[in-house]
Structure formats: C-alpha cells, structure tokens
C-alpha positions as CSV (number, residue, x, y, z in Angstrom):
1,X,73.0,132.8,96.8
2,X,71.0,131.4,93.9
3,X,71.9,134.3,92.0
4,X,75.9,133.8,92.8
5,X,74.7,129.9,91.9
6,X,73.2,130.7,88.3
7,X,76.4,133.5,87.3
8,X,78.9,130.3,88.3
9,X,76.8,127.8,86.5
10,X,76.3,130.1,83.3
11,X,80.1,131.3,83.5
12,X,81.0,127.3,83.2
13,X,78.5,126.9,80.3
14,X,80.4,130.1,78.3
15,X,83.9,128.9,79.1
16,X,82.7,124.8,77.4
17,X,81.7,127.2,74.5
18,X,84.3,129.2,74.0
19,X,87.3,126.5,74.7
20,X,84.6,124.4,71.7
21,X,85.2,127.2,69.2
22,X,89.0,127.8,70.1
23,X,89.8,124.0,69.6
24,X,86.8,123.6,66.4
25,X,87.6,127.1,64.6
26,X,90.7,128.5,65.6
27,X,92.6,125.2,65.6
28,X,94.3,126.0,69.5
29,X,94.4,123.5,72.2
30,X,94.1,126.2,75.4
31,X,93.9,129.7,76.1
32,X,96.8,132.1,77.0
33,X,97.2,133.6,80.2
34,X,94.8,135.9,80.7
35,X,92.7,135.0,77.4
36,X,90.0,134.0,79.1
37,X,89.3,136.6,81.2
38,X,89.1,138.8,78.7
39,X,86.8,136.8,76.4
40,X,84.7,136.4,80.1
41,X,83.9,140.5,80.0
42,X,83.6,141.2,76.8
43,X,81.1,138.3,76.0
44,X,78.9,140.1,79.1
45,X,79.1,142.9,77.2
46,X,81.1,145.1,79.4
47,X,83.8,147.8,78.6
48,X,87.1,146.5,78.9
49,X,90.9,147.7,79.1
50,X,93.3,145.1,78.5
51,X,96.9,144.7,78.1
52,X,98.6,141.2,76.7
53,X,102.1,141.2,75.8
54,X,103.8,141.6,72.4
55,X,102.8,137.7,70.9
56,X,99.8,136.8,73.9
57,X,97.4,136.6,71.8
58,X,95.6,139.8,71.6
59,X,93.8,139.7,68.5
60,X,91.7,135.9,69.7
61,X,89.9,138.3,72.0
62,X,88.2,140.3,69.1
63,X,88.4,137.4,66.4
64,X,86.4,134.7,68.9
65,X,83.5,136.8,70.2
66,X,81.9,137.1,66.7
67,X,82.2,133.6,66.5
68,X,80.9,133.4,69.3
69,X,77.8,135.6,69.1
70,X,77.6,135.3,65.2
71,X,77.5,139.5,64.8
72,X,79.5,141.8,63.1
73,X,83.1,142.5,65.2
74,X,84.4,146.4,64.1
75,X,88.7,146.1,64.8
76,X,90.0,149.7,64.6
77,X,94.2,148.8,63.6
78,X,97.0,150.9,62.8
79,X,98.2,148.9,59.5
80,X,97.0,147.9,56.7
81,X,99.6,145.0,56.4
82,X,98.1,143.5,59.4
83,X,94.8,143.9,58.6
84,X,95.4,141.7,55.6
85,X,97.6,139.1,57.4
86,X,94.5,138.5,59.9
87,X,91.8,138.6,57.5
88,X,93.9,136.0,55.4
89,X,94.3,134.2,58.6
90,X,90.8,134.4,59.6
91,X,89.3,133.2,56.3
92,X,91.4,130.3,55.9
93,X,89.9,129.1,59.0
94,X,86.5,129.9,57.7
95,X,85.6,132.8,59.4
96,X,84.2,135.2,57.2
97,X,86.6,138.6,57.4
98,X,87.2,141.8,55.7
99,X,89.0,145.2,55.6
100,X,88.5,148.5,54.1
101,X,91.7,150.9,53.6
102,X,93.1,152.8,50.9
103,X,94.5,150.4,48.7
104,X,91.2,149.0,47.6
105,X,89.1,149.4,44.3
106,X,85.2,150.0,45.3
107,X,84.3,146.9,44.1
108,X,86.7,145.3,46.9
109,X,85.2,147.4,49.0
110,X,81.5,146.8,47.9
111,X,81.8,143.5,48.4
112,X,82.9,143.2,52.0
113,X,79.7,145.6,53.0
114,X,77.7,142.9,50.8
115,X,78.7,140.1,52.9
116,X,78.0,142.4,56.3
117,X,74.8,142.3,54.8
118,X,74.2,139.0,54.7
119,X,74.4,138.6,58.5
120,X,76.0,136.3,60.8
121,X,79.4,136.7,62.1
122,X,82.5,138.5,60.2
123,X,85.6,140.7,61.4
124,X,86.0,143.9,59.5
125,X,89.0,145.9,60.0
126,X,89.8,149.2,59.3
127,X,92.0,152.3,60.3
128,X,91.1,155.4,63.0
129,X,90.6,157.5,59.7
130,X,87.6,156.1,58.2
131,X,85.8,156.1,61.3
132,X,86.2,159.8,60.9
133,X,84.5,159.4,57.6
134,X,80.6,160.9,58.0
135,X,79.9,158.0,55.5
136,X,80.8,155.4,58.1
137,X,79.5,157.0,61.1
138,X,76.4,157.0,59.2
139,X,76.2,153.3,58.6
140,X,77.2,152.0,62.0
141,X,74.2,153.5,63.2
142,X,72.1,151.3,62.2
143,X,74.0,148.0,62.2
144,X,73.9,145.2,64.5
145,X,77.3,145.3,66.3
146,X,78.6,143.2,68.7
147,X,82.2,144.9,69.8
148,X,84.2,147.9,68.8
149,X,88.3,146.2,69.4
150,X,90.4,149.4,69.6
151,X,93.9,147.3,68.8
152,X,97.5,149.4,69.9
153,X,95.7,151.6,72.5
154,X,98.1,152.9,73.9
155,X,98.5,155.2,70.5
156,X,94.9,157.0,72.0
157,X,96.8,158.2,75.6
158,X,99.0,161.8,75.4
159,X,100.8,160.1,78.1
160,X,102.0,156.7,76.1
161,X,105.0,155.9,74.2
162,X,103.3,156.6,70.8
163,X,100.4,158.8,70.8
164,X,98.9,159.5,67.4
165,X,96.5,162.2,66.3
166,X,94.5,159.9,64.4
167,X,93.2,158.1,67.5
168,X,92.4,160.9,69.5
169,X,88.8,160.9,67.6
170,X,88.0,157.3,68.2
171,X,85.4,158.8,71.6
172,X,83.2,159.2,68.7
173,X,82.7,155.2,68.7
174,X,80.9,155.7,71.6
175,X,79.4,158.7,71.8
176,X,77.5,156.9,68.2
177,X,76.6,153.6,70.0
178,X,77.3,153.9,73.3
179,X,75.2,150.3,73.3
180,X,78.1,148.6,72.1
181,X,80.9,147.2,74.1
182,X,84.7,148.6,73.8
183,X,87.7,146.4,73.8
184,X,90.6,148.6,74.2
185,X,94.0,146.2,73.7
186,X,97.4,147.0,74.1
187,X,100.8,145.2,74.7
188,X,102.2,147.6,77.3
189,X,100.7,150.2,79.0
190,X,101.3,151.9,82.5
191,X,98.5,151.9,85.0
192,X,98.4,156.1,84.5
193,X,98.3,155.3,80.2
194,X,95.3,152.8,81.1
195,X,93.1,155.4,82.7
196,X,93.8,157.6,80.0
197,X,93.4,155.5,77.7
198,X,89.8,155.0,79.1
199,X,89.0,158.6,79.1
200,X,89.9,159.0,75.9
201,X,87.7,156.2,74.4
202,X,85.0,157.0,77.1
203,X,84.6,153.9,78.2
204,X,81.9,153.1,81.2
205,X,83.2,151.8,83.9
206,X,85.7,149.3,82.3
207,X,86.8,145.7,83.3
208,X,90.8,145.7,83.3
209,X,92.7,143.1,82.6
210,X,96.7,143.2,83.1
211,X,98.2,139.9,82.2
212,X,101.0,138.3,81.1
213,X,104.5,140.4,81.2
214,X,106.2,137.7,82.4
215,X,108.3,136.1,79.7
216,X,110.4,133.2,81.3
217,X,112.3,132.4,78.1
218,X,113.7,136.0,78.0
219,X,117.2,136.8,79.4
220,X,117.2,140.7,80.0
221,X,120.4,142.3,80.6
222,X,121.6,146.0,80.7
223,X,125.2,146.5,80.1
224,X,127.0,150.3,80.7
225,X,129.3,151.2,78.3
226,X,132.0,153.8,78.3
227,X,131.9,154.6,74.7
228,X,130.4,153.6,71.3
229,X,133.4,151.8,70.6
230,X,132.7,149.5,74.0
231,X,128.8,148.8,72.3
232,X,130.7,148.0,69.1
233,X,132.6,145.5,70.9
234,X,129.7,144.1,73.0
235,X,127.6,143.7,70.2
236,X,129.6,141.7,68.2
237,X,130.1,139.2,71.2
238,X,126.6,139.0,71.4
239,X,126.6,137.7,67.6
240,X,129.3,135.6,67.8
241,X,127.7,134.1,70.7
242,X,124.5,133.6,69.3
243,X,124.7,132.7,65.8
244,X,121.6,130.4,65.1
245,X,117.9,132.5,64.8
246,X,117.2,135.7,64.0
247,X,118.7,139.1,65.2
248,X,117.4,142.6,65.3
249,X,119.5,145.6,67.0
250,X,117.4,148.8,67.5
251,X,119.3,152.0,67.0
252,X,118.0,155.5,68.0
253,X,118.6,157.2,64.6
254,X,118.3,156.9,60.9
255,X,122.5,157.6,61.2
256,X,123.4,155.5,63.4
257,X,121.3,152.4,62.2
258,X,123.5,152.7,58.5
259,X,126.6,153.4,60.5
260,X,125.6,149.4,62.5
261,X,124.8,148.0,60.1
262,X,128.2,149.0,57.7
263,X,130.5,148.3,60.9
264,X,128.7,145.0,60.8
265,X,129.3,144.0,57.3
266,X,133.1,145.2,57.4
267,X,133.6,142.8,60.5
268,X,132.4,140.3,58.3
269,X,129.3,139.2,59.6
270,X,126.6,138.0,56.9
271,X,122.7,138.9,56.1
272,X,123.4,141.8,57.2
273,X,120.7,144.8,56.5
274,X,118.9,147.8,57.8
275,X,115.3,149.1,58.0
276,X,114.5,152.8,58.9
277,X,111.4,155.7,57.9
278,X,114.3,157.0,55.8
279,X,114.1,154.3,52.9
280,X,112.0,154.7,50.1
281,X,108.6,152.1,50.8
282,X,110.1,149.9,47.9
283,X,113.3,149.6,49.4
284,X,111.8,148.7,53.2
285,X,109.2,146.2,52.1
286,X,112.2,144.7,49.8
287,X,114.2,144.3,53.5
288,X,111.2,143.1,55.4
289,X,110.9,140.3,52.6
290,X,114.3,139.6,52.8
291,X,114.5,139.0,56.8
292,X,111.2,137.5,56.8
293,X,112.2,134.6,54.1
294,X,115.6,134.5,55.9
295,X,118.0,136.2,52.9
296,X,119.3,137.9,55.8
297,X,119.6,137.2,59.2
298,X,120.5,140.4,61.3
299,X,118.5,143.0,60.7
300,X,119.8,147.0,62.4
301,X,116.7,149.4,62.3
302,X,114.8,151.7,64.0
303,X,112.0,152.1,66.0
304,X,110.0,152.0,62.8
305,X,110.2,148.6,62.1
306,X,107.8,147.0,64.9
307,X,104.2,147.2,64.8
308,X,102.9,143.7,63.2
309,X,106.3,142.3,62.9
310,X,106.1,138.4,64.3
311,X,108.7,136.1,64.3
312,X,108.7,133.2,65.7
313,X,112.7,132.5,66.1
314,X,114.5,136.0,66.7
315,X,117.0,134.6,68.9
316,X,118.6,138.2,70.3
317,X,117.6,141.6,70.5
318,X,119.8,144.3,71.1
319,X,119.6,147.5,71.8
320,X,122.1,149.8,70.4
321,X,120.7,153.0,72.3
322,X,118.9,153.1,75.2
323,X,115.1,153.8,73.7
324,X,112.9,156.7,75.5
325,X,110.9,155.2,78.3
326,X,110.0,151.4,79.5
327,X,107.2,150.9,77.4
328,X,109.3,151.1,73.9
329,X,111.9,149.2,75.5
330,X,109.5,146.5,76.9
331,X,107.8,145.9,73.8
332,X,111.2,145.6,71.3
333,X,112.3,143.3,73.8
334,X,109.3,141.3,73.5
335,X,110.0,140.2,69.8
336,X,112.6,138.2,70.8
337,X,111.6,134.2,71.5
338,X,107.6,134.3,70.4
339,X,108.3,130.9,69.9
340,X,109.0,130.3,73.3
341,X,112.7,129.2,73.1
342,X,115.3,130.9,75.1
343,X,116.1,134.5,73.6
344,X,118.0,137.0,75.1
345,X,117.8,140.6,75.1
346,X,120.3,143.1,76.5
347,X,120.6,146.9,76.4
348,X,123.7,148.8,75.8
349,X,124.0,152.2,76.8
350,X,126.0,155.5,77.8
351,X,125.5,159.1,79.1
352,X,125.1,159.9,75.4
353,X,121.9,157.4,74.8
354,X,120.7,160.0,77.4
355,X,121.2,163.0,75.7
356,X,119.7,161.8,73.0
357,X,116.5,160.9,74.0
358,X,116.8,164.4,76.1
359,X,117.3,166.2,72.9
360,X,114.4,164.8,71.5
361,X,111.9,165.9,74.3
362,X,113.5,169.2,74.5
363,X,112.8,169.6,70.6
364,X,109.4,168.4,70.5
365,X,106.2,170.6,70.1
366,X,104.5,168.6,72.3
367,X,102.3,170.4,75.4
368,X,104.8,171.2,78.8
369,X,102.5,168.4,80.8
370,X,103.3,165.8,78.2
371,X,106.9,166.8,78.3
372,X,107.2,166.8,82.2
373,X,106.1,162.9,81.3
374,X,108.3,161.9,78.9
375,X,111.3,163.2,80.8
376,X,109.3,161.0,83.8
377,X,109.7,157.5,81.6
378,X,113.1,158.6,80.5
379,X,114.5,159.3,84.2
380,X,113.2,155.8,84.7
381,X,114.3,153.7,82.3
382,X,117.9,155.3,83.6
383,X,116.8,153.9,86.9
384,X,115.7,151.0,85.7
385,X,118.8,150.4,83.6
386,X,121.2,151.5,87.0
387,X,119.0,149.2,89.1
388,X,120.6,145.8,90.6
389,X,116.7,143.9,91.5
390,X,115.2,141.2,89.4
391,X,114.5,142.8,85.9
392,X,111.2,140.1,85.1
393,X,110.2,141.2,88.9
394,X,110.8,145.1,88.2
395,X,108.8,145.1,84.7
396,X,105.7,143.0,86.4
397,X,105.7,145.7,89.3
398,X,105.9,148.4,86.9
399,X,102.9,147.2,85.0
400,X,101.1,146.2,88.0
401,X,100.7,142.3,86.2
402,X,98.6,140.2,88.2
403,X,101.7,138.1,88.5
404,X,104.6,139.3,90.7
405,X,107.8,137.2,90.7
406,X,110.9,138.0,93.4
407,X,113.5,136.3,91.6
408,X,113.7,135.0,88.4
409,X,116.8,133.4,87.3
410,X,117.1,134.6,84.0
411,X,118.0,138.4,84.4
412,X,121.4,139.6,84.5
413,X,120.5,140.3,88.3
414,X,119.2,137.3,89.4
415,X,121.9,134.8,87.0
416,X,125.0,136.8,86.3
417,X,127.0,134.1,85.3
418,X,124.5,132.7,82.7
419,X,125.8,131.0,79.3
420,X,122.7,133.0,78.0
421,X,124.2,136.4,79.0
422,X,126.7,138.1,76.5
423,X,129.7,138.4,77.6
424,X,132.3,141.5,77.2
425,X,135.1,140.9,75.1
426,X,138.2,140.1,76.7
427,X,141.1,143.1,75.2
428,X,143.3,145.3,77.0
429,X,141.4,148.8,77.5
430,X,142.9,151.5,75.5
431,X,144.6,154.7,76.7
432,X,141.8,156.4,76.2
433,X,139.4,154.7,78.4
434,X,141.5,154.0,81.5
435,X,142.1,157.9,81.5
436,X,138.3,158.2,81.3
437,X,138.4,155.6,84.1
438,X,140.4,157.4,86.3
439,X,138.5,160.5,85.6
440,X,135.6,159.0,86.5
441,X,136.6,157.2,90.0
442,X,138.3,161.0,90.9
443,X,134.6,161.8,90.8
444,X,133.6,159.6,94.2
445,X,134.7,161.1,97.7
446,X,136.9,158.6,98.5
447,X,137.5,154.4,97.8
448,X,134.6,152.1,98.8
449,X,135.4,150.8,102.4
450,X,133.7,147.7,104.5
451,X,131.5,150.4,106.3
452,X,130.4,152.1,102.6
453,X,129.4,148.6,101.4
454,X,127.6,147.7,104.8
455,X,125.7,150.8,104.0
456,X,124.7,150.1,100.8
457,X,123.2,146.7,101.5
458,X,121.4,148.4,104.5
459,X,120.0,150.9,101.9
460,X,119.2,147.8,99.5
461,X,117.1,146.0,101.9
462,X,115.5,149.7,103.2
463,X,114.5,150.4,99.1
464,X,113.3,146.5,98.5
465,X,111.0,146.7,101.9
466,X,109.5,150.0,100.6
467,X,108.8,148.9,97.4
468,X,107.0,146.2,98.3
469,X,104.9,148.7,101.0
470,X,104.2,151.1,98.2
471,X,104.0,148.3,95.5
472,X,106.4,150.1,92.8
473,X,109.6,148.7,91.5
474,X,112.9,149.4,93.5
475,X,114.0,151.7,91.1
476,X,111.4,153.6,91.1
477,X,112.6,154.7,94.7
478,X,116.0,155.1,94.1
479,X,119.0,153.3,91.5
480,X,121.7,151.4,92.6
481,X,124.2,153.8,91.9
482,X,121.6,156.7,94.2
483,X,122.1,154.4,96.9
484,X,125.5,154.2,96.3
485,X,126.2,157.4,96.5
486,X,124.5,157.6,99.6
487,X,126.3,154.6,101.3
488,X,129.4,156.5,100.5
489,X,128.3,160.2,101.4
490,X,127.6,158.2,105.0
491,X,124.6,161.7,105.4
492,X,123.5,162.7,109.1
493,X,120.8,165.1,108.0
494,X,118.8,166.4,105.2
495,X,120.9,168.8,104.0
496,X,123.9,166.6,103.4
497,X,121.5,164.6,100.6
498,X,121.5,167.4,98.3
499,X,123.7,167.1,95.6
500,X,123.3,163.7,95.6
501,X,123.0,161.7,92.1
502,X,119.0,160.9,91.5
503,X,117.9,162.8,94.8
504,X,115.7,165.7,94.2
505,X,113.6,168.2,96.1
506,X,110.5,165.5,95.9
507,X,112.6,162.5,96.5
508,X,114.0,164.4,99.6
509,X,111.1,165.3,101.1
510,X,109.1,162.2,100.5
511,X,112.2,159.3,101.3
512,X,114.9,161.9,103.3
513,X,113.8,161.5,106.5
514,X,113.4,157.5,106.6
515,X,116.9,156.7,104.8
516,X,118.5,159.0,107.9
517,X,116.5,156.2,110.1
518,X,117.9,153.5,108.4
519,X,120.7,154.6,108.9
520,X,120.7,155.4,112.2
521,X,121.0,158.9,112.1
C-alpha cells in the first residue's frame, strides 16, 4: 500500500514537471490525448510502442524527455526536410538541437557532436543509414543517452503499409545499449504491425499506447462510382462545393495524377498543380513551395507527397483511387483539418481501383507471406469502403483506440444528408451507363422484396452484435453488399452460401453456421 502511495505521489510530482516545461519551453497550454501517457513510460524508462495520429503530436514525446532529464535524445527519421523543420523549431525555443544527414559539410557536422559534448540536453536527428555506420555505433557506446525515438515505425514491420529496407537494421540500437529506452512512434498501425514492429526493434516488454484516431472534425465518405467519368464529375462537385482552404486529391499513378490535374485546369479551376516521384527534385520542391505559400491551391499527387507534409487549413481530401489497405488511406485522410476546423474527406472508387492495387501485389517481388497480407488489407478496405456502420467507429475498432465511438454524426453513414458531404451532380446518366446499369441489376436473382430487406437488417443487427463480441469492425465480418447478397439468396444450408460475394471457405466455416441461425434455418 505505501508503495502504490509513493508511485501515485511521484507520478503527480512528474506530471507538475512536465505540464512546467510544456507551458515554460514548448509554449503549449495542455497535452494531447494520449501525450501524457506516453511521456509517463518513457520518463520510467520503459520500452514503448505508440501510435498518435497524423498531427497528435508525436514528436513532443521525444523532444520533452531531454528536457526533461537534460541528456542526449537520438530521433531516428525518414527525411531530412523534417529533421531540419524540428531542429529549427526546437532551437528557436531554445532547446539545443541538431542533425546529421548528407547534405552537410564536416564542419556542420563537427559542430553538432561538439555541442553533444558539452553535456546537458539536445535532440539529434538522423536517418536509419548512419546508424548502420561502424563509426556511429562506435560512438553511442559510450555516450550518455537517454532515449532512442524510432519516428514512422511502421516503415520497420514486413507487414505495414510501407516497409523499408533501411529500417530493418535499426535491432542493432538495442542489441548496442540495450540500457537505453526505445520509443517506437507511428501514426497508424494495426495491432498485428505493432507486434511486429516490436520484434523488429527488440523491444523488452513494451508499454503500448494507442491513442487518438478519432478526428471529430473529419467528414469521411466513400462514394462508388460506375466509371472514371462519374469520379470526374464527383470531384469537381467536391471543389465547387468547397472552395475556401486547401485541396489535395491522391491518385494511384504517376498517369493518372497528370491526366487530374489537366482535366482540372481545362474545367477551369485555378492553382491547379501536381506532385509525383516522376518529377525531377527541382521541379517537386518548386510545387511544394508553391502549395505551401498558397500560389496554388489544389494540389493532384501521389502517394509520394506525404511524409512531413503539415497543413494547417487543407479543407478536402479526395481520393481519386481507392489506395492499398486502411492504413495509407487513414493517414492521407488525416491531413485534412490539422487545424481542427471541419474538413472533409471522401473516397471515390470503382472495380478498376481494385485491379489496380491487385496488379500491384501480383507484380511485386515481395515474399508469398507478405503478399497473402497485402491482399488481406486490400480485401478490407473493399469491405470497409462497401460497409454501411459508423466510419469514425469502424477505424477506432480497427485500430483497437482506447476510444470506441457507436455513432458519430459526421460519416456518410451516420449523417447522410450533411451540407459537409459532397454531393453527386445532378445530369441525366448517359447511354452508356444505364446499359451498364441494367447489366449490372440482371446480375441479382431477382428485385429486392419486403422479406429481402427484412433479411438484411436481421443480418445487420447479427454482424453489429458479433463485432462487438469479437471486438473487430463490422466489415471485418462481412460488407454490406455480403449481407446483401445473402438477404436475397434467402440460404437454408451451407452449401447454398457458396458462390456468394465476400464469402469464402474460412468465412463459411467460421460465420456459416450462425447466419443459418439468424435466420432461422
């Protein structure tokens, strides 16, 4: 009891301290959801895994702690334009900060490791490469270090969204000092990606920390289309109906992010560009200057422009294509509103968006297990995208957030008729699409009658109880358009759910015999 006395008394003592330093050096008035914890572990010293969304805050639970214990703070990060925004940052709040990277003469470099040497706290960031570097691993040894951060994670796991080579050595930070505390920090991250993330960085037994997915000034909306023609269409609704802030439309290819952008500027829309790996590094930093200073306003790109990029007022993000798993999709979303304004994001896509990211698996080098996963995260996206529960709430399940939410308000499930939804054109369909129409209803068994949609709600309220019992999204069990299928097939035994759209072997096996309960078969 005296124990549990003195750990509650200290733990108040480190919190006055902390929130001191956050108000004193770092200019903030309270933490972030989920700040604190994080600063808790990592202050005991302990291992930790922790995800914060795109604009929570990550990097004040690396920068404080060397403030905080006045040592040296090693942040391992992806970009050298980002180390050089938050050492900028850092200094011109005082706090002494460096990086080392390519770019630099030795005397640049000489002097950061002469003001390591002088003790006290400072922030050095560098890239997985140089702690490759014998040189390095050699110093570090015999250095007073407080932390290893290991910032974008998620690029260490096989099974994330963006694995890199260049991370896969960073075990060596603790296999060198295994004394000193890991922070592992990423903005999404499945609960599978954590523990591998974990293993990768042999990390001992690690605090975790999932906070903060919920983004109530977000609108998220998925919208089907028949054809690129219909995203055309939809898309420049969405601009027309949101014409203040900025604007970034993800496309899946270097192709189709030109063609966007041109369509754009011929419907006469204005600040107008594009940003993919395909322009020379001249030309893209010349367009990242451009949107950042607000020459232009929309900006089409791919997946390439993300990592780093924070702006306060981008009022709508759109996605052209439907991106390769949740994660991607989650964290392009999440650069809408950081300024905590209402922002919408919506997702167009089409059988094709499929086949595109399933052309991309298939042609990758990539080992058979990490494949099986990647077609895993792309089947549920699709299900995600084909679901009809609470997006915010789906997401938070999905990342196992230590918030859950039922309903919203601000999804296109939970507030279809929202002003902050875009909103199809009105235009008479052309011949083309109402024979694809037709074609596509000829496809059903038969028109959707009362007893079909008494099914299907039966089925809804099945698939929402056993989510909740096995604590995964709803569409991780089955899509709405699954369930559909199944209201209308009307099955009376296992046999009659082959065939059936989203139904497997596994899915039969595991969820066959208690959909045949509930529905009274």
């Amino acid at each position: 009891m005296q124990h549990r006395r003195l750990w509650n008394e200290n733990k108040t003592m480190m919190s006055a301290s902390v929130e001191s330093i956050l108000s004193d050096k770092f200019g903030l008035p309270s933490f972030r959801k989920g700040q604190l914890e994080i600063l808790q572990s990592v202050l005991k010293s302990q291992d930790v895994l922790a995800v914060l969304p795109t604009g929570g805050g990550k990097s004040l639970c690396y920068q404080l702690p060397a403030v905080v214990k006045g040592e040296l703070v090693i942040v391992i990060s992806p970009l050298i334009s980002l180390m050089k925004d938050q050492v900028s940052g850092l200094k011109r709040r005082g706090i002494p900060a460096g990086c080392l990277h390519s770019g630099q003469s030795e005397d640049e470099k000489r002097q950061v490791f002469a003001q390591i040497s002088a003790g006290g706290a400072f922030v050095l960031y560098l890239s997985p490469e140089r702690v490759q570097k014998e040189g390095f691993q050699r110093w570090i040894m015999g250095r007073k270090i407080a932390l290893f951060a290991v910032d974008e994670a998620h690029c260490v796991s096989q099974w994330g969204h963006d694995f890199r080579q260049e991370y896969a050595q960073l075990k060596v930070l603790k296999a060198l000092r295994p004394d000193v505390p890991v922070l592992a920090l990423t903005a999404s991250a499945t609960p599978l990606v954590l523990a591998d993330i974990a293993r990768a960085l042999g990390l001992q037994k690690p605090a975790r920390h999932v906070h903060g997915f919920y983004r109530p000034n977000l609108y998220f909306q998925v919208e089907s289309c028949e054809d690129e023609e219909a995203k055309f269409d939809l898309l420049k609704s969405a601009l027309e109906q949101f014409p203040q802030g900025r604007v970034i439309v993800y496309c899946g290819t270097r192709k189709v992010t030109e063609q966007v952008a041109q369509e754009l500027t011929r419907a006469g829309f204005a600040g107008v560009n594009r940003y993919h790996a395909g322009l020379a590094s001249d030309e893209r930093s010349r367009v990242q200057a451009d949107y950042e200073n607000g020459k232009d306003r929309i900006l089409v790109a791919t997946n390439a422009f993300g990592m780093g990029i924070d702006h306060p007022d981008v009022r709508l993000v759109v996605h052209f294509n439907m991106p390769g798993n949740i994660d991607s999709l989650y964290q392009e979303m999440g650069r809408a509103g950081r300024d905590g304004l209402p922002s919408t994001c919506v997702m167009l896509y089409t059988t094709k968006d499929k086949g595109l990211q399933s052309f991309f698996i298939t042609s990758s080098e990539a080992p058979p297990e990490i494949k099986r996963s990647r077609w895993n995260t792309l089947n549920a996206l699709t299900d995600y995208a084909e679901g009809g529960e609470c997006r915010h709430g789906e997401i938070l399940t999905y990342y196992q957030d230590s918030q859950r939410i039922r309903s919203c308000g601000h999804c296109d499930s939970c507030a279809p008729t929202s002003e902050r939804k875009v909103k199809r054109p009105l235009k008479a369909p052309s011949l083309a699409s109402r024979l694809r129409k037709k074609k596509k209803t000829e496809t059903f068994d038969g028109p959707w009658s009362n007893e079909d949609q008494m099914r299907f709600e039966l089925l809804k309220d099945w698939r929402k109880a056993k989510a909740l019992e096995l604590d995964v999204p709803a569409f991780v069990i089955f899509s709405d358009k699954t369930i559909r299928q199944i209201a209308q097939k009307n099955p009376q035994a296992s046999d009659d759910l082959v065939g059936i759209y989203g139904l497997g072997e596994v899915k039969i096996e595991r969820f066959g015999g208690e959909l045949l309960k509930a529905l009274g078969v």
